[in-house]
OpenMM code with the backbone's topology and positions (N, CA, C; nanometers):
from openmm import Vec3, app, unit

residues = "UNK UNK UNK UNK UNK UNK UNK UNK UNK UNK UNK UNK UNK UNK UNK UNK UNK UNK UNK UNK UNK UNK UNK UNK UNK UNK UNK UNK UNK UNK UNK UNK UNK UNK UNK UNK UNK UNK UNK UNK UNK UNK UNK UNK UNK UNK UNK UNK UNK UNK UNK UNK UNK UNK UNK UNK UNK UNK UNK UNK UNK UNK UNK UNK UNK UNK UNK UNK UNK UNK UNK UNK UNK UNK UNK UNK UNK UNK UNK UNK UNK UNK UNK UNK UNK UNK UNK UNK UNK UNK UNK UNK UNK UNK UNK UNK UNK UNK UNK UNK UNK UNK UNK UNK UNK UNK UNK UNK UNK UNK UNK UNK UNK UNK UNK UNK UNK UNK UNK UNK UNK UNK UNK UNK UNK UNK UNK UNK UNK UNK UNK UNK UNK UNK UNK UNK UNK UNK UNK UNK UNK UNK UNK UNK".split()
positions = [
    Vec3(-2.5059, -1.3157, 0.2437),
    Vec3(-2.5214, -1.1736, 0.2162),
    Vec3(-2.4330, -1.1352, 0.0978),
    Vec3(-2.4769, -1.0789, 0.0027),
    Vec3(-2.4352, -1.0260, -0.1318),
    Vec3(-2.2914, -0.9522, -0.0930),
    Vec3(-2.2186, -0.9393, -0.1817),
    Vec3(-2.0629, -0.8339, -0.1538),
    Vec3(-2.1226, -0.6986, -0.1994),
    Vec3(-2.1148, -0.6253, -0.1250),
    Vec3(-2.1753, -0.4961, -0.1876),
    Vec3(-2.1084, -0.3762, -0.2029),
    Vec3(-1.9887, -0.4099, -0.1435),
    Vec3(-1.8808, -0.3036, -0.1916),
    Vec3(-1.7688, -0.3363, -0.2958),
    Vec3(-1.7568, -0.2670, -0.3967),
    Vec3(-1.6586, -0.2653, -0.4909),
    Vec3(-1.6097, -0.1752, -0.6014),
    Vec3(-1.5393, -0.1663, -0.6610),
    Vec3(-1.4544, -0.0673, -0.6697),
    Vec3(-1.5424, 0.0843, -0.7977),
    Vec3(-1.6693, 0.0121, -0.8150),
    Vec3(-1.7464, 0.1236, -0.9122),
    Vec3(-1.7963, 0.1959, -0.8370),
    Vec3(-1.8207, 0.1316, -0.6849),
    Vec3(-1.9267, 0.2026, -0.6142),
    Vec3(-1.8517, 0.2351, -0.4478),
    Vec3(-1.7104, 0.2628, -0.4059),
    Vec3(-1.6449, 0.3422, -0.2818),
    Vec3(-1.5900, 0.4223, -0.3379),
    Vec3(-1.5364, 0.4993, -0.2110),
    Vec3(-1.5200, 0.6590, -0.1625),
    Vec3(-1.3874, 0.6432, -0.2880),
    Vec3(-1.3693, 0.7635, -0.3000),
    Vec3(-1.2534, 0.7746, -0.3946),
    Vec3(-1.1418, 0.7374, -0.3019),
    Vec3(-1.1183, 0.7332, -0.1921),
    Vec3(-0.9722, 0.7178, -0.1493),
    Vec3(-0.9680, 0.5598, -0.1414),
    Vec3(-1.0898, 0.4874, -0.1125),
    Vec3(-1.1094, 0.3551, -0.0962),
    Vec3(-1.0406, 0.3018, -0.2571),
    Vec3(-1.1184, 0.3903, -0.3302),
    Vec3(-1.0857, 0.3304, -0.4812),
    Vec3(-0.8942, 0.3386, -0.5473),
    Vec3(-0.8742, 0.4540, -0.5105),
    Vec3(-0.7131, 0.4578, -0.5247),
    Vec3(-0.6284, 0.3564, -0.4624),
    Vec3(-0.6694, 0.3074, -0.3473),
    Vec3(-0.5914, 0.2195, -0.2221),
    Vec3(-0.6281, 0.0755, -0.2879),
    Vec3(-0.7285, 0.0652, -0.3243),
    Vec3(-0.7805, -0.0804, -0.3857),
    Vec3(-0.7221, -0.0606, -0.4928),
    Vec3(-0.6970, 0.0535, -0.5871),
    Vec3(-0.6893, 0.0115, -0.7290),
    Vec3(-0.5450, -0.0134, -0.6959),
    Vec3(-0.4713, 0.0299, -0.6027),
    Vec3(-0.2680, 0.0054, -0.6091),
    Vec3(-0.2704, -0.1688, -0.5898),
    Vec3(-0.3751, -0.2381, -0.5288),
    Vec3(-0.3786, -0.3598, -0.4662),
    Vec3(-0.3858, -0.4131, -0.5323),
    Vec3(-0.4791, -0.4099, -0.6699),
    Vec3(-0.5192, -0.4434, -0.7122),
    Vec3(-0.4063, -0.5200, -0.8597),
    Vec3(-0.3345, -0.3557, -0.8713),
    Vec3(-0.2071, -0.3435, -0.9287),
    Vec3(-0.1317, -0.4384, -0.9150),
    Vec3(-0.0867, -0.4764, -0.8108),
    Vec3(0.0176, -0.5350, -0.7948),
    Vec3(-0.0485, -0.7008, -0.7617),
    Vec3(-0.1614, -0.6962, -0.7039),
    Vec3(-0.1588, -0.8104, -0.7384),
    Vec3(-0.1863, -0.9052, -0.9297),
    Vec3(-0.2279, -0.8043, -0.9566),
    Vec3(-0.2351, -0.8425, -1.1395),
    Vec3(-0.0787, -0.8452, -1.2139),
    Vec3(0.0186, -0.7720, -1.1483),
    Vec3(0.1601, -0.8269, -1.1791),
    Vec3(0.2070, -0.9544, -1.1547),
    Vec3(0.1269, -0.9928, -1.0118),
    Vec3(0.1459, -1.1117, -0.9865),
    Vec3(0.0977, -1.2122, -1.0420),
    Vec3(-0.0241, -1.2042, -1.0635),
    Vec3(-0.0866, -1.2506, -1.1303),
    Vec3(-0.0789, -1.3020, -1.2996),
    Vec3(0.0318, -1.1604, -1.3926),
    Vec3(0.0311, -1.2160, -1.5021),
    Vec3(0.1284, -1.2953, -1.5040),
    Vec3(0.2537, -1.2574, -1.3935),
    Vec3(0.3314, -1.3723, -1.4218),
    Vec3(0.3269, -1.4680, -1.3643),
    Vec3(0.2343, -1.5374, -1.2673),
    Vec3(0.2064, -1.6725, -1.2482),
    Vec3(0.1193, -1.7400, -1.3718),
    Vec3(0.0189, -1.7157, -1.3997),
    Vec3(-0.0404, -1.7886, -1.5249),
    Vec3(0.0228, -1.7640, -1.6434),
    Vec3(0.1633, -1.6673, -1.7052),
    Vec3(0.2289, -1.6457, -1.8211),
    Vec3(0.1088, -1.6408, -1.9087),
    Vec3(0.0326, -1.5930, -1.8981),
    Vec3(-0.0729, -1.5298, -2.0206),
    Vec3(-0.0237, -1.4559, -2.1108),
    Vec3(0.0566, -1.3651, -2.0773),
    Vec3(0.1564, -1.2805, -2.1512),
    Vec3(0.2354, -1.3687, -2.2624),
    Vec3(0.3293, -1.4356, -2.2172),
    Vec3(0.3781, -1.5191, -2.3146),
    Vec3(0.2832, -1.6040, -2.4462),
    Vec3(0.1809, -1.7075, -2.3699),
    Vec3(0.1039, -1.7612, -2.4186),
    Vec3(0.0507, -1.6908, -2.5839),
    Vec3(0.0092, -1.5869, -2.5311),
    Vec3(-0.0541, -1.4897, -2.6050),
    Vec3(0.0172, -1.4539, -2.7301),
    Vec3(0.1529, -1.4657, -2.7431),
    Vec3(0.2760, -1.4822, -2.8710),
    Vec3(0.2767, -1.5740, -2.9088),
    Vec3(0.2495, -1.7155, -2.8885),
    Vec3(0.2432, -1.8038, -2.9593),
    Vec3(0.1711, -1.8032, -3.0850),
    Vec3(0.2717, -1.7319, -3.1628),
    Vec3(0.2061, -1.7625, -3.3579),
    Vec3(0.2694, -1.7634, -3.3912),
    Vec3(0.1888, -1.8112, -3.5235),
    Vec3(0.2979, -1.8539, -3.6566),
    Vec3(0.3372, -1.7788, -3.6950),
    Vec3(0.4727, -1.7691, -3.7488),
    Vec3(0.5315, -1.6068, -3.8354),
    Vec3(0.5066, -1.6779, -3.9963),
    Vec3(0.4564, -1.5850, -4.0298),
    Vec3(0.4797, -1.5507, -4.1765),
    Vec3(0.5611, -1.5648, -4.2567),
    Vec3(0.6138, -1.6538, -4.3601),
    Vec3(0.6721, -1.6763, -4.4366),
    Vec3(0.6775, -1.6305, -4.5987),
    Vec3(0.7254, -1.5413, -4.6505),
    Vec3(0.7113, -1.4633, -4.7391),
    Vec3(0.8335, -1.4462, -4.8163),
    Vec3(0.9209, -1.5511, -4.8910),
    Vec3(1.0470, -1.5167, -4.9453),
    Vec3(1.0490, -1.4645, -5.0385),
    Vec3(1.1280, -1.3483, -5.1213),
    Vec3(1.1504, -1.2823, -5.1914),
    Vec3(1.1194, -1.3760, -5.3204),
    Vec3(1.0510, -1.3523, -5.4355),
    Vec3(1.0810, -1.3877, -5.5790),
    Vec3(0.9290, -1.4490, -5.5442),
    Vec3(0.8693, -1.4829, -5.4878),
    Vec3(0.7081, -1.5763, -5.4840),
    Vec3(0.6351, -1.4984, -5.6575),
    Vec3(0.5547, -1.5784, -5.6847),
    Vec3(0.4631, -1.5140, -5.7472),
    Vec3(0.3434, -1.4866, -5.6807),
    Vec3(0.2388, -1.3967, -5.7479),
    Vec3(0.1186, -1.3125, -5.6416),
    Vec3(0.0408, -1.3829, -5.5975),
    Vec3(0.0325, -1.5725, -5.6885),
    Vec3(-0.0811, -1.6668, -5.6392),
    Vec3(-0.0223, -1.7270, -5.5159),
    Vec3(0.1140, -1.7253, -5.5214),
    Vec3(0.2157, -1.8200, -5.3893),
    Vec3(0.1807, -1.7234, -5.2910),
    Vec3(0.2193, -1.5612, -5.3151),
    Vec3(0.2232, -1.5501, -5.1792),
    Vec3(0.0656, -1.5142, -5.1204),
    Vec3(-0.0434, -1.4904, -5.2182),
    Vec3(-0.1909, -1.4912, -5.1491),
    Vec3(-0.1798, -1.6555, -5.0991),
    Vec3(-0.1678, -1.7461, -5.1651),
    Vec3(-0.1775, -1.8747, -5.1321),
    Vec3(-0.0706, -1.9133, -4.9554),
    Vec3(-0.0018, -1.8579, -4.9471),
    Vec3(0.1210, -1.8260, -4.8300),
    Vec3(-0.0047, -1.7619, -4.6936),
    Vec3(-0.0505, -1.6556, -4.8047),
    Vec3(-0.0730, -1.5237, -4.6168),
    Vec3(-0.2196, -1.6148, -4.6001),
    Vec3(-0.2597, -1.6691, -4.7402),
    Vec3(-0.4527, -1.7522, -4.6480),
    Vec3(-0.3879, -1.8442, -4.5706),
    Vec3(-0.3160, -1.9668, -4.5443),
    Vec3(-0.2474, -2.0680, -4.5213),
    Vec3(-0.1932, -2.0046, -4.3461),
    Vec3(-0.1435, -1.8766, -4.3590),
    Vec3(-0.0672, -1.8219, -4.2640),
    Vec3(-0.2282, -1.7990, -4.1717),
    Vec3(-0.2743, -1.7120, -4.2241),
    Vec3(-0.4121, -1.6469, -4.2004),
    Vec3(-0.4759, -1.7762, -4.1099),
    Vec3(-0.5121, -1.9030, -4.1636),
    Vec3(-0.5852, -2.0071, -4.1181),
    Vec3(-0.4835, -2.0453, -3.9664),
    Vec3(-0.3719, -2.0435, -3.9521),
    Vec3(-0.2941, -2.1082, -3.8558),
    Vec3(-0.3156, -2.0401, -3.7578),
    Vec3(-0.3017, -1.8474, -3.7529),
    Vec3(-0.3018, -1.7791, -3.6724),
    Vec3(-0.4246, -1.8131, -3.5835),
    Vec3(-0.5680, -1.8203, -3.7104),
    Vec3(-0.6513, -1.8374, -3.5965),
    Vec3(-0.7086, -1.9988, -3.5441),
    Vec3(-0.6519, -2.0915, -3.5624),
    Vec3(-0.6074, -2.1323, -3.4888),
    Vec3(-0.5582, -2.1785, -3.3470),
    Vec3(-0.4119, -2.1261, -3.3863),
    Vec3(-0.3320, -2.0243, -3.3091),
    Vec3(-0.4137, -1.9505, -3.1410),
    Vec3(-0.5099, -1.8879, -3.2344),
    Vec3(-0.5287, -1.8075, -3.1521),
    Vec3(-0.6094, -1.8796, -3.0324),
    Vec3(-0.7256, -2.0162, -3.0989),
    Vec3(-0.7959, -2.0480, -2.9896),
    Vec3(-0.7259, -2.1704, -2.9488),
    Vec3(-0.6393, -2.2533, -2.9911),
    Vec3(-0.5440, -2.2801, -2.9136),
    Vec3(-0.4864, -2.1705, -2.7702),
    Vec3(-0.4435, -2.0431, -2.8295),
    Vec3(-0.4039, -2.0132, -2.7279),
    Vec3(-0.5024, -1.9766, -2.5878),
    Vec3(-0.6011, -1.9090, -2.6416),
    Vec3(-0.7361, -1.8768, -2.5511),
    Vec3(-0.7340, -1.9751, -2.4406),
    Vec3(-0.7464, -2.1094, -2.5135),
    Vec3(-0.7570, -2.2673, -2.4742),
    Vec3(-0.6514, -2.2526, -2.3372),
    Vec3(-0.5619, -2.2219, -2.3689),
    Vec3(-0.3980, -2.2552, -2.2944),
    Vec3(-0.4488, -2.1480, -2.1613),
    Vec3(-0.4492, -2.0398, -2.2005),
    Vec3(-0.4695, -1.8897, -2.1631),
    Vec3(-0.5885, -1.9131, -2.0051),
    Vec3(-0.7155, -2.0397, -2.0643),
    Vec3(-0.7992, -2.0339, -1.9761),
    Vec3(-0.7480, -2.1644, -1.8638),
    Vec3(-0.7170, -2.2589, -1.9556),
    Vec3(-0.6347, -2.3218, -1.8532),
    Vec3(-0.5011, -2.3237, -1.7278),
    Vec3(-0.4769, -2.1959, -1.7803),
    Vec3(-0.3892, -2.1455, -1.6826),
    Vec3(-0.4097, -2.0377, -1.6113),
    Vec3(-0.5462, -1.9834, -1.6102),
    Vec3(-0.6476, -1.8858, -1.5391),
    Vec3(-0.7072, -1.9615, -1.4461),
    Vec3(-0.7825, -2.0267, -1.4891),
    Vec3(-0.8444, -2.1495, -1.3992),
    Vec3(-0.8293, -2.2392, -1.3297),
    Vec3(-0.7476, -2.3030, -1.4101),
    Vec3(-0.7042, -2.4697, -1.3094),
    Vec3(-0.5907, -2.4399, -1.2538),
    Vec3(-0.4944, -2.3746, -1.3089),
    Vec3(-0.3578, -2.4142, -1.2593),
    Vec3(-0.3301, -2.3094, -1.1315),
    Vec3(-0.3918, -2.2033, -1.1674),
    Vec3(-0.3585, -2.0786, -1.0802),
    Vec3(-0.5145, -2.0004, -1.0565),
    Vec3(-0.6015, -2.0881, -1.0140),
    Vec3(-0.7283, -2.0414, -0.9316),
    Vec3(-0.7408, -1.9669, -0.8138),
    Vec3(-0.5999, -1.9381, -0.7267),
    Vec3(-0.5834, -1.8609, -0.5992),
    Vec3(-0.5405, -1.7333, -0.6499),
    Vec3(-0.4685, -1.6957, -0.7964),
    Vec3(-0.4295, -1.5729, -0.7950),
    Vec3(-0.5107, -1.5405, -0.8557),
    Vec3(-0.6071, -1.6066, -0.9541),
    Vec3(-0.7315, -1.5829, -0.9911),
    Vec3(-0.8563, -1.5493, -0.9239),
    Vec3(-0.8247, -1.5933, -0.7849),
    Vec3(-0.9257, -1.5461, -0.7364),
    Vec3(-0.9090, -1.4090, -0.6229),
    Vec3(-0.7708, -1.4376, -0.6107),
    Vec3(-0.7485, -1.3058, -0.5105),
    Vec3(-0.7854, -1.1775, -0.5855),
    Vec3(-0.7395, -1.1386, -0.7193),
    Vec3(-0.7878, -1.0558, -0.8370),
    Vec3(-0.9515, -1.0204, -0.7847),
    Vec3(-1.0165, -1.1577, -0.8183),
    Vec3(-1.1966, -1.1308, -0.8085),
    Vec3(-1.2440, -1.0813, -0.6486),
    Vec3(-1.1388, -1.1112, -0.5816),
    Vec3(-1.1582, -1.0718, -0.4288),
    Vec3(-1.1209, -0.9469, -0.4209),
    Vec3(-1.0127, -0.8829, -0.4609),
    Vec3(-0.9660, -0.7523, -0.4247),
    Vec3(-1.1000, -0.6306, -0.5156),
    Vec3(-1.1622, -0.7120, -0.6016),
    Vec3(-1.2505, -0.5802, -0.6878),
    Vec3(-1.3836, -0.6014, -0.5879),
    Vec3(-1.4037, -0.6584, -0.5260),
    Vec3(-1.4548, -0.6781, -0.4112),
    Vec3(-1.4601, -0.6613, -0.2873),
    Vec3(-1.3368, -0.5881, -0.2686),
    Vec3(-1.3278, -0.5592, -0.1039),
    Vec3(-1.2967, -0.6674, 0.0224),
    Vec3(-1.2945, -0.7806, -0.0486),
    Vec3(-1.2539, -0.9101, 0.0140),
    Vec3(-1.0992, -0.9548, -0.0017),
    Vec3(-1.0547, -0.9588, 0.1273),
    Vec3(-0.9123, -0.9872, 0.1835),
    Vec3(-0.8965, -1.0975, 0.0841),
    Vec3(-0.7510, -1.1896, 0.0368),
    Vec3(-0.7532, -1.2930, -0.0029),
    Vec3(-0.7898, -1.3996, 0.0449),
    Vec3(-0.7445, -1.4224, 0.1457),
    Vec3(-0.7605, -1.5086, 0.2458),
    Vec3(-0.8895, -1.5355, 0.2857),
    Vec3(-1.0178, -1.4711, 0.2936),
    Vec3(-1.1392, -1.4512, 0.2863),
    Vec3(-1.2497, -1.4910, 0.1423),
    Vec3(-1.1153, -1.5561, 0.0631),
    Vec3(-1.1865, -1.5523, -0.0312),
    Vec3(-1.3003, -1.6658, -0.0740),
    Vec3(-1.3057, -1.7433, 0.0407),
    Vec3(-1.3481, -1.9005, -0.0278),
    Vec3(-1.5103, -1.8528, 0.0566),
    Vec3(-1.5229, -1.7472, 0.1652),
    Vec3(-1.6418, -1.7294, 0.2529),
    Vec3(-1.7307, -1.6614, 0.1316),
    Vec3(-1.7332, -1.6247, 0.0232),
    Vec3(-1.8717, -1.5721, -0.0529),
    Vec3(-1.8593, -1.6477, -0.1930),
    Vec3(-1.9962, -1.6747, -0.2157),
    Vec3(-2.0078, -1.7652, -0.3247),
    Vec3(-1.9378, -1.6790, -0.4743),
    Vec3(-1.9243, -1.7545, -0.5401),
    Vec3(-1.8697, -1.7164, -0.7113),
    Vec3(-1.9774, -1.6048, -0.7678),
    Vec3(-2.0882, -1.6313, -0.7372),
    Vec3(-2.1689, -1.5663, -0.7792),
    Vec3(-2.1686, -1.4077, -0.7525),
    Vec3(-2.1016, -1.3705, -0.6123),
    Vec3(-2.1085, -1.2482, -0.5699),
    Vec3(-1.9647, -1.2052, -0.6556),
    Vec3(-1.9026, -1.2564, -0.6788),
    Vec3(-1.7493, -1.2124, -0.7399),
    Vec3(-1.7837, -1.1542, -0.8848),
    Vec3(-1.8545, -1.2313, -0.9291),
    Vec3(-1.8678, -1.2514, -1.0774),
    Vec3(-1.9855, -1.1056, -1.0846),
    Vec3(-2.0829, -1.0962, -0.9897),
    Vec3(-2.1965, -0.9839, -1.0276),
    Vec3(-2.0942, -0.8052, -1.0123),
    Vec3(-2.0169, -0.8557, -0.8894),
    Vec3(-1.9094, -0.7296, -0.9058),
    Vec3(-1.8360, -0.6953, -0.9923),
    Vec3(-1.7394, -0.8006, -1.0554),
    Vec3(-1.7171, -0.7777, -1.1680),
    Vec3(-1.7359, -0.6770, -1.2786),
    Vec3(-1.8650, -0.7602, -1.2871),
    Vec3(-1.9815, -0.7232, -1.4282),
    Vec3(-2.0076, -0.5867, -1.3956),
    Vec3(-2.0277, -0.5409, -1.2847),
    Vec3(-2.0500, -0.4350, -1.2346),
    Vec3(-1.9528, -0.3067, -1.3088),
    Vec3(-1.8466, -0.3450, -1.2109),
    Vec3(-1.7169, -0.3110, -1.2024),
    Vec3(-1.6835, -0.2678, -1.3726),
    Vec3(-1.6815, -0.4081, -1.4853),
    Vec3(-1.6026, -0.4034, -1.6377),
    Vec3(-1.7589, -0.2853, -1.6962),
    Vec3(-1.8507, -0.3060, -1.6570),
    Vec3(-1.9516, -0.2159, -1.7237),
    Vec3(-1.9950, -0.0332, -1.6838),
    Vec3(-1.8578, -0.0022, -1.5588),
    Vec3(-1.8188, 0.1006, -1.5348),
    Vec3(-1.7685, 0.1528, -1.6470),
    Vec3(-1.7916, 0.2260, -1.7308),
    Vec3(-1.7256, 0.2914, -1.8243),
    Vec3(-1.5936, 0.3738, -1.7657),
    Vec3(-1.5589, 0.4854, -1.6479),
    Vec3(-1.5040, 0.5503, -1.5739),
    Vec3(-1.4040, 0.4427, -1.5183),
    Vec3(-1.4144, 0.3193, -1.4723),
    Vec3(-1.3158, 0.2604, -1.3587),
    Vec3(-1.2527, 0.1859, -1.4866),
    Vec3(-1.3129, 0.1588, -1.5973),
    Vec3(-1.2719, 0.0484, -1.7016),
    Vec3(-1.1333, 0.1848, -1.7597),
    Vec3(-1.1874, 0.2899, -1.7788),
    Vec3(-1.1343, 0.3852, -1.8617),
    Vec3(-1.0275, 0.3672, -1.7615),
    Vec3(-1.0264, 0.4512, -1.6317),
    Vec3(-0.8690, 0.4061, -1.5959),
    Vec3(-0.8013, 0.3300, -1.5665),
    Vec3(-0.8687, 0.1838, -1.5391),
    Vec3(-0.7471, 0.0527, -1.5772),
    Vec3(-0.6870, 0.0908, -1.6940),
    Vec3(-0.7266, 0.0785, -1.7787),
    Vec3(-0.6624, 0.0633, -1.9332),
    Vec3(-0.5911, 0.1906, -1.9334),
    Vec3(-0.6365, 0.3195, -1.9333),
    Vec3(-0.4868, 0.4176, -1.8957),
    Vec3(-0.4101, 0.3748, -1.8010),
    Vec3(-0.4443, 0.3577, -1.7540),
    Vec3(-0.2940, 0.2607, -1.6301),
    Vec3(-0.1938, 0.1402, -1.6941),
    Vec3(-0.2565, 0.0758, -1.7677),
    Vec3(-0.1987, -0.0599, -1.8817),
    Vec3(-0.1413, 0.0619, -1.9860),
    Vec3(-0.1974, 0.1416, -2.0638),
    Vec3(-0.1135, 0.2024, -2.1450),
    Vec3(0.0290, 0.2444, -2.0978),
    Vec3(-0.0164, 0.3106, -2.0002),
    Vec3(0.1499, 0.4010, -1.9443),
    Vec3(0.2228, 0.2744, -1.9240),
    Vec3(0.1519, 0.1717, -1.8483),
    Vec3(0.2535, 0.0568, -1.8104),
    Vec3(0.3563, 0.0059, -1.9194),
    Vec3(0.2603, 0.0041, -2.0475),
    Vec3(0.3321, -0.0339, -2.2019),
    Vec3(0.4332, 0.0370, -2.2343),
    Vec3(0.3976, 0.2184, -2.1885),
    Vec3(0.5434, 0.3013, -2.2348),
    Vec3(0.6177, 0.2973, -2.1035),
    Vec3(0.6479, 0.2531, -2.0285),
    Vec3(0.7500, 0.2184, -1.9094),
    Vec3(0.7207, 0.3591, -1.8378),
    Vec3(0.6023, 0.4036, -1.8097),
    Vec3(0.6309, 0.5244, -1.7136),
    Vec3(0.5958, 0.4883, -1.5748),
    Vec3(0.5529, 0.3651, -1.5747),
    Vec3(0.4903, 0.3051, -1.4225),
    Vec3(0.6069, 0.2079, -1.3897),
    Vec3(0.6215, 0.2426, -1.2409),
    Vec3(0.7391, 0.1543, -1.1808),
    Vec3(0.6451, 0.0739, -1.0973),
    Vec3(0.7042, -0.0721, -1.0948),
    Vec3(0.6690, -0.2016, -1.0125),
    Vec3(0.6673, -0.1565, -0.8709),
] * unit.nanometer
topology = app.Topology()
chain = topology.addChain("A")
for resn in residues:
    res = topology.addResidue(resn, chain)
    for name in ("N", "CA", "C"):
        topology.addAtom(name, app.Element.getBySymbol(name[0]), res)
């Protein structure tokens, strides 16, 4: 049987109580897989005073090429430590937007996690206030 409750589609009080759960388990969550960190891994820029204009265009393309890189290196790192290494906090996440206990999580196929989801990220309204919730988190007005 399909998961059919999740967080685009219960009662508003359901949705506040799930979204605090949800909260805290994604704290947990970023710092078990260090995605956060990962995600800094770049090259800094090297730019010393006196260059001429071909050195330092020749400098920021050179810089430019590493970052990205860089970047799917990090993606690379980012999914491997989403997936393999830490698949239980990864999945408690896909369980809680679901209405499914953690512990409950292995009884419904991937498939039902993943259609909630999709559900769920294509909420314009529930997407809008995660991400105001991540903003304030950025200016320190949200306590752990």
């Amino acid at each position: 049987m399909a998961l059919e409750k999740n967080l685009a589609n219960c009662t508003p009080e359901e949705f506040l109580t799930q979204s605090n759960r949800i909260r805290k388990s994604a704290e947990r969550w970023l710092k078990a897989t260090d995605v956060i960190n990962i995600r800094k891994n770049v090259p800094k820029l090297d730019l010393p005073e006196g260059l001429s204009k071909e050195e330092t265009s020749k400098r920021i393309e050179e810089h430019d090429k590493k970052v990205k890189e860089a970047a799917r290196k990090n993606f690379s790192d980012m999914l491997d430590s989403i997936l393999e290494k830490h698949p239980k906090e990864t999945l408690e996440l896909l369980a809680l937007i679901s209405f499914v206990e953690p512990n409950d999580v292995n009884s419904h196929p991937i498939t039902d996690y993943l259609t909630n989801v999709t559900e769920v990220m294509n909420d314009e309204s529930v997407l809008s206030f995660f991400t105001s919730l991540t903003r304030l988190g950025q200016i320190g007005t949200l306590l752990a």
